[in-house]
C-alpha positions in Angstrom: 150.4 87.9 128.3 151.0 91.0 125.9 150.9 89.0 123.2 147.4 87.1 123.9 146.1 91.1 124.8 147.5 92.4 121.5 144.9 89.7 120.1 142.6 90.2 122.2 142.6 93.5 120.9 142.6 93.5 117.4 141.3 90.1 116.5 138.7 88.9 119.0 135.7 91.3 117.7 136.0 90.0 114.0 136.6 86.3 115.3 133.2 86.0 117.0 131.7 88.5 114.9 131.3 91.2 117.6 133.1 93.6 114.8 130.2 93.5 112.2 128.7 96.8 113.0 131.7 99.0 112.8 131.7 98.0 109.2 128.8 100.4 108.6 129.3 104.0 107.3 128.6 106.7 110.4 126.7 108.6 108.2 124.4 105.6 106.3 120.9 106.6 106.0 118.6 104.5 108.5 115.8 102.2 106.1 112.5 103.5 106.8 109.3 101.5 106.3 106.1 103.8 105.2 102.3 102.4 105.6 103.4 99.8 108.8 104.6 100.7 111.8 107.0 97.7 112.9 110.1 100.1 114.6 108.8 102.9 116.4 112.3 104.2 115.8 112.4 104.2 112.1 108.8 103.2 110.4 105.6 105.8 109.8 102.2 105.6 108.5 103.0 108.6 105.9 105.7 110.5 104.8 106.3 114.0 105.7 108.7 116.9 105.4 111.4 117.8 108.1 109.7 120.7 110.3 106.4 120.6 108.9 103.6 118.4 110.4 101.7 117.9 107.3 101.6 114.5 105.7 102.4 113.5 102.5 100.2 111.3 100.6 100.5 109.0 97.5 98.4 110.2 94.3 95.9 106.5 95.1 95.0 108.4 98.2 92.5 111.9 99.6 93.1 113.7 102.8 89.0 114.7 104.2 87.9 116.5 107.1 86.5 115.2 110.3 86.2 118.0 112.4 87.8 121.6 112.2 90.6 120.6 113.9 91.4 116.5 112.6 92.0 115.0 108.8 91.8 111.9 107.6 93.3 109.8 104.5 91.7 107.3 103.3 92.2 105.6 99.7 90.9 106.5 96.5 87.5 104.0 96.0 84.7 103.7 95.6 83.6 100.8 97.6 80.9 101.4 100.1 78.4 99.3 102.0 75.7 102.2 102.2 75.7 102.6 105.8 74.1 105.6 107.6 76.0 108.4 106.8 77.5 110.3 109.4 77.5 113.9 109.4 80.7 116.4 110.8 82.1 116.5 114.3 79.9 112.9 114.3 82.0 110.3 116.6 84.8 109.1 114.9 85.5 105.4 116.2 83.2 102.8 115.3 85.9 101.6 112.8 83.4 100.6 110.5 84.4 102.4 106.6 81.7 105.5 105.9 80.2 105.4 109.2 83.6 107.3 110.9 84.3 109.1 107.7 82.3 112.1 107.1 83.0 114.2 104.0 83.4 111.1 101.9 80.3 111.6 100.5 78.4 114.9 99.2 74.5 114.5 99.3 71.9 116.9 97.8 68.2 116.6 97.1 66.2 114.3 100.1 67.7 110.5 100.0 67.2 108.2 102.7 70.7 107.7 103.8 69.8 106.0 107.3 69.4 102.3 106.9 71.0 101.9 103.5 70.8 104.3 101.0 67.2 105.3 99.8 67.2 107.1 96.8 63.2 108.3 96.1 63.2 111.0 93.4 65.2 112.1 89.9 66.9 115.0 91.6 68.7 113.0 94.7 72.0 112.4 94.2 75.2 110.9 96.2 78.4 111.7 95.0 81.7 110.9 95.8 83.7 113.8 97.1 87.0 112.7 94.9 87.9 111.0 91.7 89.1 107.6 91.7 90.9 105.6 88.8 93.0 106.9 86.6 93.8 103.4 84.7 91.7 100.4 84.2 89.2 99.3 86.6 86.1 97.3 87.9 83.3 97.8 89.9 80.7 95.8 90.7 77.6 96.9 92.5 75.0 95.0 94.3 71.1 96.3 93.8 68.2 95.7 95.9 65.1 96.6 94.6 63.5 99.1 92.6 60.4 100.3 93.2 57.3 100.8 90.9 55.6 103.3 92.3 56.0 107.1 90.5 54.7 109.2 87.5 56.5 109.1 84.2 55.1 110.0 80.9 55.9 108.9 77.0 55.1 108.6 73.8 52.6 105.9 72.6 54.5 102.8 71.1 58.0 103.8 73.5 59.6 102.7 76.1 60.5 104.8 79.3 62.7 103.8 82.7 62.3 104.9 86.0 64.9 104.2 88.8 68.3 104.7 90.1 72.3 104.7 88.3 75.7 104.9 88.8 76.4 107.8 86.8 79.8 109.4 85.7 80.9 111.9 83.4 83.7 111.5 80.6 84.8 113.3 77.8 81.6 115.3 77.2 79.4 112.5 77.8 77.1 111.0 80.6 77.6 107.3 81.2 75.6 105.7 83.8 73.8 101.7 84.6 71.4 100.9 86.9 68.4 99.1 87.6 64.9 100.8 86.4 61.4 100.1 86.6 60.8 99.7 82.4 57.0 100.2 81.1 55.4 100.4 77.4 53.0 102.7 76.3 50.6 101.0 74.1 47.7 102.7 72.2 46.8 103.9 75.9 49.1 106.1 77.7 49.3 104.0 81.1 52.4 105.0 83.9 53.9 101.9 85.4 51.5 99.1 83.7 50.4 97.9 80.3 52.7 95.2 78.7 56.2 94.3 78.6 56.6 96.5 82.5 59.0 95.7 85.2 62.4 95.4 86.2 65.3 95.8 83.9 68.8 96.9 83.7 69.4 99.8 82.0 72.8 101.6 80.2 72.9 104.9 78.6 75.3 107.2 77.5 74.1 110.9 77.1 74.8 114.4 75.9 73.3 117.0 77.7 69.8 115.6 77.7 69.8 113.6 74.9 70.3 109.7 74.8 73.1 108.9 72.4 73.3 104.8 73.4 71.3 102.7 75.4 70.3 99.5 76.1 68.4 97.3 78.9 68.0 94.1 80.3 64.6 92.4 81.5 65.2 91.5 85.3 63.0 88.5 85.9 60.7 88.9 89.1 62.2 85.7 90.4 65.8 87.0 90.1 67.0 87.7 93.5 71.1 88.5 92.7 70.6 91.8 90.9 74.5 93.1 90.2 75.9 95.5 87.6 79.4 96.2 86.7 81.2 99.1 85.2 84.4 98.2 83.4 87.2 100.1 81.9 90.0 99.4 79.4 92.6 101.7 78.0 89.9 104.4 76.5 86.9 102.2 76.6 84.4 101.6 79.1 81.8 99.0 78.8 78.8 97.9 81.1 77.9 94.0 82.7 74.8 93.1 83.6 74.2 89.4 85.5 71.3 87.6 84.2 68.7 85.2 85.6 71.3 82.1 84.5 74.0 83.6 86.7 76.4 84.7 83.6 77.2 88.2 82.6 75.8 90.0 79.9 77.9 92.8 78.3 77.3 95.9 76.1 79.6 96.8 73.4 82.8 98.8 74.5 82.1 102.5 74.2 85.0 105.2 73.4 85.0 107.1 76.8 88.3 109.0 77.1 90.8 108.5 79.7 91.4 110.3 83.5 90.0 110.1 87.1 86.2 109.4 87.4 83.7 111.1 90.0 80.9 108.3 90.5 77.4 109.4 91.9 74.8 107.7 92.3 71.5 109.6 91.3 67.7 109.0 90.5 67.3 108.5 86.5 64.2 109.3 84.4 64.8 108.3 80.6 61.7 109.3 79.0 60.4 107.8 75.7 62.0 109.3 72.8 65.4 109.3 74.4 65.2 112.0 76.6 67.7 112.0 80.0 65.9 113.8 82.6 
């Protein structure tokens, strides 16, 4: 039987296969899977540095505050259904993206931000509370209404807009598109009648208070799917509008610059004579 044990010995673990794991380096760095926990044993959410608790976080994502005491990450976008917004130390779990995120975004003036997001006068604004795309990109956004009812002034034989835009700066410049409520002054001064009112898209590029570019779209009163999109491309940005036939309209593309982009959204007032208020 010594023979059969010398076998045993030194040739039955390779035979089956029960001698695979010894071929493995002692010292061979375990895989480990970030973003997915799978393993307990090997996988995390984030990376982090030996002794220190803090997490490291890839440059497409933002650490915010809940509470004094608890972070969050979360990625860098935009998207947002307009939900109410929840304000610090608010409860956390819902689950639902904005509600359990304070901090995401920073308000000022008076907007309704309880059912949806209500935005009633030039100086409310919403803003993002960190940049976001640092390549190409779209967004699209999805408008309800506009409403009519307000005071604007202008000169007689201009056009003026009243309303609300997704409004960004670049390179100097103020780019923003939204949807306005449009009106003519005629030989009569008349706020938010005479001919050619309603309304429209709107897209402007401005310098300090002055309009530089801009152009709108008439928004039929029987057009119910009011969207807008923001494109960009190397440098260039350029604006979509969708029309009453269901295609998109586009501006011209507009030298913007490159780097991350803060988007707010904010009440606009363009007055007649190209004047950004």
């Amino acid at each position: 039987m010594g023979w059969m044990g010398n076998w045993l010995g030194n040739w039955m673990g390779s035979w089956f296969g029960l001698g695979q794991q010894q071929q493995q380096p002692a010292d061979a760095t375990p895989y480990t899977r970030y973003g997915r926990v799978l393993k307990a044993a090997t996988d995390r959410l984030f990376g982090f540095s030996e002794g220190s608790w803090q997490c490291t976080i890839s440059p497409g994502a933002v650490i915010l505050s809940r509470t004094a005491t608890d972070d969050y990450v979360r990625m860098r976008v935009p998207d947002t259904d307009c939900p109410p917004l929840p304000q610090p130390n608010s409860p956390m779990d819902s689950g639902v993206a904005d509600e359990a995120e304070p901090n995401r975004w920073l308000v000022s003036g008076t907007p309704n931000t309880s059912n949806k997001w209500l935005i009633k006068q030039q100086s409310d604004q919403i803003q993002l509370a960190y940049t976001c795309y640092a390549g190409d990109f779209v967004i699209e956004v999805v408008s309800d209404y506009v409403s009519k009812t307000g005071t604007c002034t202008g000169e007689i034989g201009t056009y003026s807009w009243d309303g609300v835009a997704l409004m960004f700066d670049l390179a100097g410049k103020t780019f923003g598109i939204g949807v306005t409520w449009s009106h003519h002054f005629g030989l009569v001064e008349v706020p938010w009648g005479g001919e050619q009112s309603g309304r429209s898209y709107l897209w402007f590029v401005a310098q300090g208070t002055g309009i530089l570019l801009h152009a709108e779209l008439v928004i039929p009163h029987s057009q119910t799917d009011v969207r807008y999109r923001v494109q960009r491309s190397g440098s260039n940005i350029r604006f979509g509008m969708l029309n009453s036939s269901g295609s998109w309209v586009y501006s011209q593309w507009l030298s913007a610059g490159t780097g991350q982009i803060q988007f707010r959204w904010e009440g606009v007032r363009v007055l007649g004579g190209g004047i950004l208020r």
